[in-house]
C-alpha positions as CSV (number, residue, x, y, z in Angstrom):
1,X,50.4,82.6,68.0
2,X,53.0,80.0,66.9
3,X,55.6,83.1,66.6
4,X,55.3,83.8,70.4
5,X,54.8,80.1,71.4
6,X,58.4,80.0,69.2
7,X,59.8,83.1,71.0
8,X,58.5,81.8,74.3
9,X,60.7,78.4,73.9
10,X,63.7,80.2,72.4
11,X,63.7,82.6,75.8
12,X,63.0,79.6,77.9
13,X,66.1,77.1,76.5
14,X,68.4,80.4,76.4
15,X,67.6,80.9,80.1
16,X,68.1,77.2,80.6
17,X,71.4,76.7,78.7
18,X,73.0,80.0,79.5
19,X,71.5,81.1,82.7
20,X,69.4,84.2,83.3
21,X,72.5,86.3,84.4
22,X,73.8,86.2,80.4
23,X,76.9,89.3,80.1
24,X,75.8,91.2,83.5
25,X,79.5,91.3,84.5
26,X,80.0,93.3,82.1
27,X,77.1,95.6,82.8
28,X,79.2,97.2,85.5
29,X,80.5,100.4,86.0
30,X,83.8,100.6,88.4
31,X,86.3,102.4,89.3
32,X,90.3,101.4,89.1
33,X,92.6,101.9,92.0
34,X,93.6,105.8,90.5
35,X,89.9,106.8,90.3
36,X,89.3,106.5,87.1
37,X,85.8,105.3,85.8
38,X,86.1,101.9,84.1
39,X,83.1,100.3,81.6
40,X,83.5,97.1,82.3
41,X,81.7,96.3,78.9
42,X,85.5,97.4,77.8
43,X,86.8,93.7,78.5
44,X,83.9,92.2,76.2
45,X,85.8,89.4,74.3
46,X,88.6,88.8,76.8
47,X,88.8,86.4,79.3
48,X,88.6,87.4,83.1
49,X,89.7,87.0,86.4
50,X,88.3,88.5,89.2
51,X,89.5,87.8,92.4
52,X,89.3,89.7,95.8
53,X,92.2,90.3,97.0
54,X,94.1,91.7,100.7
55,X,97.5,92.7,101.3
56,X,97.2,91.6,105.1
57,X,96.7,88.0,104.2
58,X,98.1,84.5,104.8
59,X,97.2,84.0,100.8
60,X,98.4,87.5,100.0
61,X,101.1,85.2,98.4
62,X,98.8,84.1,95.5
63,X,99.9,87.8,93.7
64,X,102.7,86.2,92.8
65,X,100.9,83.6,91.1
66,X,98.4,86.0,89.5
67,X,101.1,87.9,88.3
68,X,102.5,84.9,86.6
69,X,99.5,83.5,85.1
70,X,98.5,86.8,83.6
71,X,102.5,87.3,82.3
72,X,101.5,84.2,80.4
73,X,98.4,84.9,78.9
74,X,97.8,88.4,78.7
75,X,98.5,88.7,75.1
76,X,96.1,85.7,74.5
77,X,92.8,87.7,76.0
78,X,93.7,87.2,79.5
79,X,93.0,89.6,82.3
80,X,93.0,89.5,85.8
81,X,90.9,92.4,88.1
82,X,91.7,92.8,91.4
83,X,89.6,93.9,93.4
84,X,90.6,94.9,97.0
85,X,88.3,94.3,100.0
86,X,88.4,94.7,103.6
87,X,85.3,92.6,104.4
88,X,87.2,89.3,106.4
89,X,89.5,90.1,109.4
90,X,90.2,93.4,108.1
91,X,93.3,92.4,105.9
92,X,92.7,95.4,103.4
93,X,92.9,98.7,106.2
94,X,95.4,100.8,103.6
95,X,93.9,103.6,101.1
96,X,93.6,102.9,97.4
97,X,97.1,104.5,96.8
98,X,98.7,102.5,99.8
99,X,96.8,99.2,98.3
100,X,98.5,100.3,94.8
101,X,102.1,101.2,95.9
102,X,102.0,97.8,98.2
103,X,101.1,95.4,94.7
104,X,103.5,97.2,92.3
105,X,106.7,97.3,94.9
106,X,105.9,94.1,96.9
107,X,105.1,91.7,94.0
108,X,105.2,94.0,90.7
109,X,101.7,93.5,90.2
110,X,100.8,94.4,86.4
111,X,97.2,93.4,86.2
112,X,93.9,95.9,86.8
113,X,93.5,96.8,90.0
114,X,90.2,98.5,90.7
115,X,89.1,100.8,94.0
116,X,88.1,99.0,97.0
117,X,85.2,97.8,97.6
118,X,82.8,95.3,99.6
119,X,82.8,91.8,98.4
120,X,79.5,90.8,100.8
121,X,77.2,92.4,103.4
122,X,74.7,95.1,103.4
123,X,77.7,96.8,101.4
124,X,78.0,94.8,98.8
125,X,79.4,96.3,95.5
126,X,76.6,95.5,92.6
127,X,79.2,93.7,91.0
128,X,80.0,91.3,93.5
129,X,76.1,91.1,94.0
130,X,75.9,89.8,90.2
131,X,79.1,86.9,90.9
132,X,77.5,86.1,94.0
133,X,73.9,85.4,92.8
134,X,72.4,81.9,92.9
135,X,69.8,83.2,90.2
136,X,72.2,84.2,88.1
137,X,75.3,82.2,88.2
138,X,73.6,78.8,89.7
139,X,76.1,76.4,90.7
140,X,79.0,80.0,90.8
141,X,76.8,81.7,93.0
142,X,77.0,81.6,96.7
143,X,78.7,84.1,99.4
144,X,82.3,85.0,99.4
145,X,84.0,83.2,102.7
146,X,87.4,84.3,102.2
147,X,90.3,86.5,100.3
148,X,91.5,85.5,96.8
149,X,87.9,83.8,95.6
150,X,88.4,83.7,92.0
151,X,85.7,84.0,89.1
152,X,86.3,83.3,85.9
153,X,84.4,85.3,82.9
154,X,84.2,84.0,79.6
155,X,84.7,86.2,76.6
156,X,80.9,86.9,76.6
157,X,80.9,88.1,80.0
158,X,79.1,84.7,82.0
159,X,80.7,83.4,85.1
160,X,82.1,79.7,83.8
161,X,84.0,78.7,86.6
162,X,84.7,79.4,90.3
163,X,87.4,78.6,92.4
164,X,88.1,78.6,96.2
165,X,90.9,81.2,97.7
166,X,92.9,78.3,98.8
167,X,93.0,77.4,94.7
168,X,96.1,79.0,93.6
169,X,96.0,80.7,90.8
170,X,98.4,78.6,89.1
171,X,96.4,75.1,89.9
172,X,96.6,72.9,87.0
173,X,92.4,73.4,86.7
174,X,92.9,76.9,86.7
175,X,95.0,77.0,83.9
176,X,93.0,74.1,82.1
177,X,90.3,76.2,82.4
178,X,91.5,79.5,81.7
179,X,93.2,77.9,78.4
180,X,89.5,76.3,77.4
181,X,87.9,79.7,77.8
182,X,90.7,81.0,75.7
183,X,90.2,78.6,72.8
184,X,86.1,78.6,72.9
């Protein structure tokens, strides 16, 4: 009795403290810009950045800042996914290839770019279903509005912090928080 009473608690404070979502991020299957099947579980113990992004934009101009920040930390644990979507004002219309020639030659992008996908809507890729969930990323949760929404993933795959496309990528709470994550 007292076991499961124990158990019970245990499950109840973890939920509490960590949320109910715990490494879901990571639970995803996706595929990069090429193709190519990608376990997401693969970027257990780094830290992430996963940001929608358009090359049709008025902030396509934050590449240049997430090509910067993950120049800087990339050999800390750092990683930035891209992932391109079309869902607001149609500022994504290219192909995965057109998406991938437009990063690397008009801002040398060097970080994962994943497949397009939907970021919201009836659409919605299972991924950005998980980030976007109340119940399970509480105060991270909520709809995409715009381009360039950023999520950041701790090494244990939980959503820690969530910042608004007009955040550069470069903000000094970014970084602070990007740099925490990399110390805890």
């Amino acid at each position: 009795m007292y076991r499961n009473l124990f158990a019970g608690l245990f499950l109840m404070l973890g939920t509490a403290l960590f949320g109910a979502g715990g490494a879901q991020v990571l639970d995803h299957k996706m595929q990069d810009i090429k193709g190519k099947d990608v376990n997401l579980a693969d970027y257990k113990g780094d830290v992430l950045m996963i940001v929608n992004v358009a090359s049709k934009c008025g902030l396509t101009p934050q590449y240049n800042q997430l090509v910067d920040i993950h120049q800087k930390y990339k050999d800390k644990g750092f990683r930035i996914l891209g992932f391109p979507a079309n869902n607001f004002g149609k500022q994504e219309p290219g192909t995965n290839e057109e998406i991938a020639t437009f990063c690397v030659k008009e801002f040398n992008v060097d970080f994962d770019m994943f497949s397009k996908i939907s970021v919201k809507g009836d659409d919605q890729a299972p991924l950005y279903g998980e980030l976007t969930s109340k119940e399970d990323n509480g105060e991270f949760g909520g709809e995409i509005r715009w381009n360039f929404t950023k999520f950041l993933v701790g090494k244990d795959g939980r959503v820690i912090a969530r910042f608004g496309p007009r955040t550069k990528p470069d903000a000094p709470d970014v970084v602070a928080a990007i740099e925490k994550a990399l110390a805890d």
